[in-house]
C-alpha positions in Angstrom: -22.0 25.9 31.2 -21.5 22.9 29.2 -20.2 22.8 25.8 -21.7 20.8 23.0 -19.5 18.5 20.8 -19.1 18.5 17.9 -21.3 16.2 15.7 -19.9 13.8 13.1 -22.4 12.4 11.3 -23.3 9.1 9.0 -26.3 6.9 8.6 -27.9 4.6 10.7 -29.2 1.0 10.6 -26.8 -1.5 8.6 -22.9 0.1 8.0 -21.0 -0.6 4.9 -17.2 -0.4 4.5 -17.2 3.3 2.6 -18.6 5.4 5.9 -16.6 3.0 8.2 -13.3 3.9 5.9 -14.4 7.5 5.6 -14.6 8.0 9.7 -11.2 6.5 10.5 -9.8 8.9 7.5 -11.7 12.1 9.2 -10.3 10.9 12.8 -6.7 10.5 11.8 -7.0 13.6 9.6 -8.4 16.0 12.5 -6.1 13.8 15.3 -9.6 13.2 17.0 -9.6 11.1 19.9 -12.9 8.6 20.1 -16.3 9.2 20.1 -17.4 11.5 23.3 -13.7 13.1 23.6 -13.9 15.4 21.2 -16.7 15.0 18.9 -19.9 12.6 18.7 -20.4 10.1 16.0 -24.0 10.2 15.2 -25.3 7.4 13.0 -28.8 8.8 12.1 -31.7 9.5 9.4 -33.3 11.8 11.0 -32.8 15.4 9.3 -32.9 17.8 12.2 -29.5 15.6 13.4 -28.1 15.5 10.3 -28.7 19.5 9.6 -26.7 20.1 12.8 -23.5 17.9 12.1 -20.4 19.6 11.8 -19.4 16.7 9.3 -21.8 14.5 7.3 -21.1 11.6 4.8 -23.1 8.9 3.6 -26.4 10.4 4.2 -28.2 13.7 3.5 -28.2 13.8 -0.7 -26.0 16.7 -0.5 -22.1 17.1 -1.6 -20.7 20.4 -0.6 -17.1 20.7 0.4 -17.7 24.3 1.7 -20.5 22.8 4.5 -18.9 19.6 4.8 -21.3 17.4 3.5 -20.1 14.3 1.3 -22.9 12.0 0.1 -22.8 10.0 -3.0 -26.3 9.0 -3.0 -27.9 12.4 -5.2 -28.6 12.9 -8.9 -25.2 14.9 -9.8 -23.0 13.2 -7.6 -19.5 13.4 -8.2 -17.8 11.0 -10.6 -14.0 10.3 -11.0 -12.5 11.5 -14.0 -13.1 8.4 -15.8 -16.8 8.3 -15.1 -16.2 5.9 -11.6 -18.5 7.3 -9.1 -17.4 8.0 -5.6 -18.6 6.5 -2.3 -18.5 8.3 0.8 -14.9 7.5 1.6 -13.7 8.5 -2.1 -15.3 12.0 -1.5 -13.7 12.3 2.0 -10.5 11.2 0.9 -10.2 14.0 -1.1 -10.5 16.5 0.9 -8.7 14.9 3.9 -6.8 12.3 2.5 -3.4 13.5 2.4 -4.2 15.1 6.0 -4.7 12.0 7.3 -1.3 10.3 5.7 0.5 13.4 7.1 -1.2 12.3 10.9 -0.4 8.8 10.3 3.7 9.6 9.0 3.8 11.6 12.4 6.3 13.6 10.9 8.6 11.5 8.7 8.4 11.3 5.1 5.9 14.6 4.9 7.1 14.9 1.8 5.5 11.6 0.6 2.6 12.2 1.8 0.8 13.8 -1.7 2.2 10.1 -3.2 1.1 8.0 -0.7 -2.3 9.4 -0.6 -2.4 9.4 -4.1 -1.4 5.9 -4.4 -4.2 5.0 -1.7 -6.3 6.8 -3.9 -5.8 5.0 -7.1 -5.9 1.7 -5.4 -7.6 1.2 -1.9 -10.1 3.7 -1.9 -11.3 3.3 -5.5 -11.9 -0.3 -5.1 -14.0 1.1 -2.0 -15.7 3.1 -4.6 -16.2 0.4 -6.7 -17.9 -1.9 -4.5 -20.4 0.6 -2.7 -21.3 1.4 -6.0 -21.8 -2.1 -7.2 -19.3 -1.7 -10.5 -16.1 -3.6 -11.1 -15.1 -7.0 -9.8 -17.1 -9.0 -7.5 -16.0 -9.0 -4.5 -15.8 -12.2 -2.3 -16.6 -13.5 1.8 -12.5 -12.4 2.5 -12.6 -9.2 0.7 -12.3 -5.9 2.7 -15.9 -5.3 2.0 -17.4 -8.4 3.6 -15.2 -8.5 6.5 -16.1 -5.3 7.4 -19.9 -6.3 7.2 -19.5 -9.2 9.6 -19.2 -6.8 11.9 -22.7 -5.5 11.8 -24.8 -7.2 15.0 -27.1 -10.0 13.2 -31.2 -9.4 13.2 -31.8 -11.0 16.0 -29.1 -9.8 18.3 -29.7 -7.9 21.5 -29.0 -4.5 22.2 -30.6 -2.5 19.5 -28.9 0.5 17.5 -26.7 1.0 20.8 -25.0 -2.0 19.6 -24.8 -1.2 16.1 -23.1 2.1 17.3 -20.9 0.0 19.3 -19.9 -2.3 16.3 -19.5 0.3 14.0 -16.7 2.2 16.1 -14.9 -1.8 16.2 -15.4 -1.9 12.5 -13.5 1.7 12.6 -10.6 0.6 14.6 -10.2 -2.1 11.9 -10.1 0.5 9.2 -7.5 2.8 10.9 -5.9 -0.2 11.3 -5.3 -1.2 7.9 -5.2 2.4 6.5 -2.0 2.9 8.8 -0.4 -0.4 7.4 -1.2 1.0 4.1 0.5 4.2 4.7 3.5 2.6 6.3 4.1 -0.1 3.3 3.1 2.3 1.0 6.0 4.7 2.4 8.4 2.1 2.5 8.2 1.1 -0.7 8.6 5.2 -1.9 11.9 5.5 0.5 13.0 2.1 -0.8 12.8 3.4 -4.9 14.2 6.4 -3.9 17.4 4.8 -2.5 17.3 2.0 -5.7 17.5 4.9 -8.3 20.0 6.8 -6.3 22.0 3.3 -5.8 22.0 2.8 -10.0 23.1 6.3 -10.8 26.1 6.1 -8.5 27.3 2.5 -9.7 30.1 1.5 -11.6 28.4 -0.7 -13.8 24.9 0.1 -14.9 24.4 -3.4 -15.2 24.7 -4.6 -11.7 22.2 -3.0 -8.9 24.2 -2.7 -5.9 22.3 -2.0 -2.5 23.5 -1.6 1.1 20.4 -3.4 2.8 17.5 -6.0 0.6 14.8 -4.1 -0.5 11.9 -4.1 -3.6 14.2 -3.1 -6.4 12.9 -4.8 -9.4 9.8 -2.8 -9.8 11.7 0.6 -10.5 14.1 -1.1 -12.5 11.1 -2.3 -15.1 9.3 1.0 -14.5 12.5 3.4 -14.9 13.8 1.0 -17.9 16.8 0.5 -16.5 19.6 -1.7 -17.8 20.6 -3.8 -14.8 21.4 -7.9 -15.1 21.7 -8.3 -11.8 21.1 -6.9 -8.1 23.2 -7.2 -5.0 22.3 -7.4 -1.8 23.3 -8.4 1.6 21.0 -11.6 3.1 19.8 -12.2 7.2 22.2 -15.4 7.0 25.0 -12.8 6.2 25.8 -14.1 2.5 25.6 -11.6 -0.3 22.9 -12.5 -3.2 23.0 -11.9 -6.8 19.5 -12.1 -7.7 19.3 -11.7 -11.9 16.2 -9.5 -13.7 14.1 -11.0 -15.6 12.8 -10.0 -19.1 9.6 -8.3 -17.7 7.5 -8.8 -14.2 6.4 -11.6 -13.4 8.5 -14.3 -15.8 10.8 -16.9 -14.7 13.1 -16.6 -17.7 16.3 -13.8 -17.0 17.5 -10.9 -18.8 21.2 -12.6 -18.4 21.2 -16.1 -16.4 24.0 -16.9 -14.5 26.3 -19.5 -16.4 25.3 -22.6 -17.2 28.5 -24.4 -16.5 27.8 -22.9 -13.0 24.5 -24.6 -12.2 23.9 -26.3 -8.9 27.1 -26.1 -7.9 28.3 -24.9 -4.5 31.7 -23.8 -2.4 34.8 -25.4 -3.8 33.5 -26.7 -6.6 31.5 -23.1 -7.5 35.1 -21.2 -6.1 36.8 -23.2 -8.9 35.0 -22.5 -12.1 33.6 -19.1 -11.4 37.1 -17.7 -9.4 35.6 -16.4 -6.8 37.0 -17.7 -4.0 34.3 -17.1 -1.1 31.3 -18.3 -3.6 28.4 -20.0 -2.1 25.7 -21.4 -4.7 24.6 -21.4 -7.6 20.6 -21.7 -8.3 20.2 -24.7 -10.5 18.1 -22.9 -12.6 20.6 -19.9 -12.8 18.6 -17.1 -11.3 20.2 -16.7 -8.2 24.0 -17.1 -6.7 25.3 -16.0 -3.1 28.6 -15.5 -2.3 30.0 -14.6 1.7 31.2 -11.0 0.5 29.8 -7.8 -0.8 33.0 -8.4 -3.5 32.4 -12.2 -3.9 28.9 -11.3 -5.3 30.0 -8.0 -7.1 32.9 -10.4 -8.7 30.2 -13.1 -9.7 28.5 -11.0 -11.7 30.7 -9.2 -13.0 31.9 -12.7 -14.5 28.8 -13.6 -15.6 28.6 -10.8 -17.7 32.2 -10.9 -19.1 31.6 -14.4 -19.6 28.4 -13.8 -21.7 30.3 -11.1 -23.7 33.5 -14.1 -24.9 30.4 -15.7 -25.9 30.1 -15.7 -29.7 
């Protein structure tokens, strides 16, 4: 007796980025293998099709989270908090957005996932949102959005909706691409504030970040307010930077600059005025110093800072 599969179902004819997005979400959130494994992607109008799918977005004029159906399209649609209405991927992501992080961790970081997914949220799959619903920013021939469209067969190409069907499951490898790469940056960059924060509250000196491997830092130190001048870090080359903060993201200017007298100066001539004898560079625009050892660079900043203390 053969068994039927599944149906997952979307709309046919012309596919836009939001039901692309929203099928790579569903497969990584069920770990469904491709089309014809497991389940069959259905890209259809016709109601009798769409009645029987297991899973329907994008098509139908119904949301219901209880029967699986997650249109947009409806009078009484869900909106955002804010008023933003949803797309087909928004409404799928939440319900089976944090699954599908989880899938894509494969174990590490579970408990991240709930961040990531809200992060993803907040960023990637509103601006999906925002374009399939024609608010926001224009978007542009590069953007997400209009990549994604190339990928529909042009109006005169051969091989009817069987190619569409075929492009539109290309168009989804794309997007599961990208959502993993999301995911992972998005994860590193969770692990990597997690160690900064635990790296300030067990230094000696509040004012000088000291980290074990190079990593974003400056971001948690503007969005936890903390009081550091400088952050060290080993580089690939081997030296030790000491990278100063500036006043607020983005600026060029420093909370502290290294000193001037030091500027542009390098090895012996740097060892000399600084005393620190394994010192490298100095920036010529005082932002940045190196120096061969974790100490060198602890001791260069540490100078800086007693330096601009003598300073009346």
């Amino acid at each position: 007796m053969s068994v039927s599969l599944p149906l997952l179902v979307t709309h046919g004819g012309k596919f836009h980025l939001d039901e692309v997005f929203a099928y790579a979400v569903l497969r990584r959130a069920l770990q469904l293998g491709p089309s014809g494994s497991d389940h069959l992607l259905v890209r259809t109008r016709d109601p009798a099709r769409i009645a029987a799918g297991k899973i329907v977005w994008d098509v139908g004029t119904v949301y219901d989270e209880a029967t699986e159906r997650y249109d947009h399209h409806q009078r009484g649609a869900p909106l955002r908090p804010d008023g933003t209405p949803y797309s087909s991927a928004g409404l799928v992501w939440r319900i089976y957005g944090e699954r599908a992080v989880l899938a894509v961790l494969g174990g590490r970081d579970a408990d991240l996932a709930g961040p990531i997914a809200a992060e993803i949220d907040g960023g990637m799959v509103r601006r999906i949102d925002e374009v399939d619903n024609g608010i926001g920013p224009e978007g542009d021939s590069l953007g997400l959005s209009g990549l994604m469209g190339d990928f529909n067969p042009p109006w005169d190409a051969a091989g009817g909706d069987a190619a569409a069907d075929a492009a539109f499951l290309d168009a989804a490898e794309l997007a599961d691409g990208l959502l993993c790469r999301r995911v992972a940056r998005v994860a590193a960059r969770l692990r990597g504030a997690a160690l900064v924060r635990q790296a300030f509250r067990s230094a000696a000196d509040p004012r000088i970040l000291e980290l074990d491997r190079g990593m974003p830092w400056k971001d948690v130190v503007f969005a936890d307010g903390l009081p550091v001048l400088f952050g060290i870090y080993p580089a690939s080359n081997g030296n030790w930077m000491v990278d100063a903060v500036p006043p607020e993201p983005g600026s060029f200017a420093q909370r502290l600059p290294l000193p001037a007298a030091w500027a542009g100066l390098q090895d012996q001539a740097l060892a000399d005025i600084s005393g620190v004898p394994d010192a490298v560079f100095v920036h010529l625009r005082c932002f940045v110093a190196a120096a061969r050892s974790r100490e060198g660079a602890r001791a260069l900043a540490a100078r800086a800072i007693a330096l601009a203390e003598e300073t009346p």
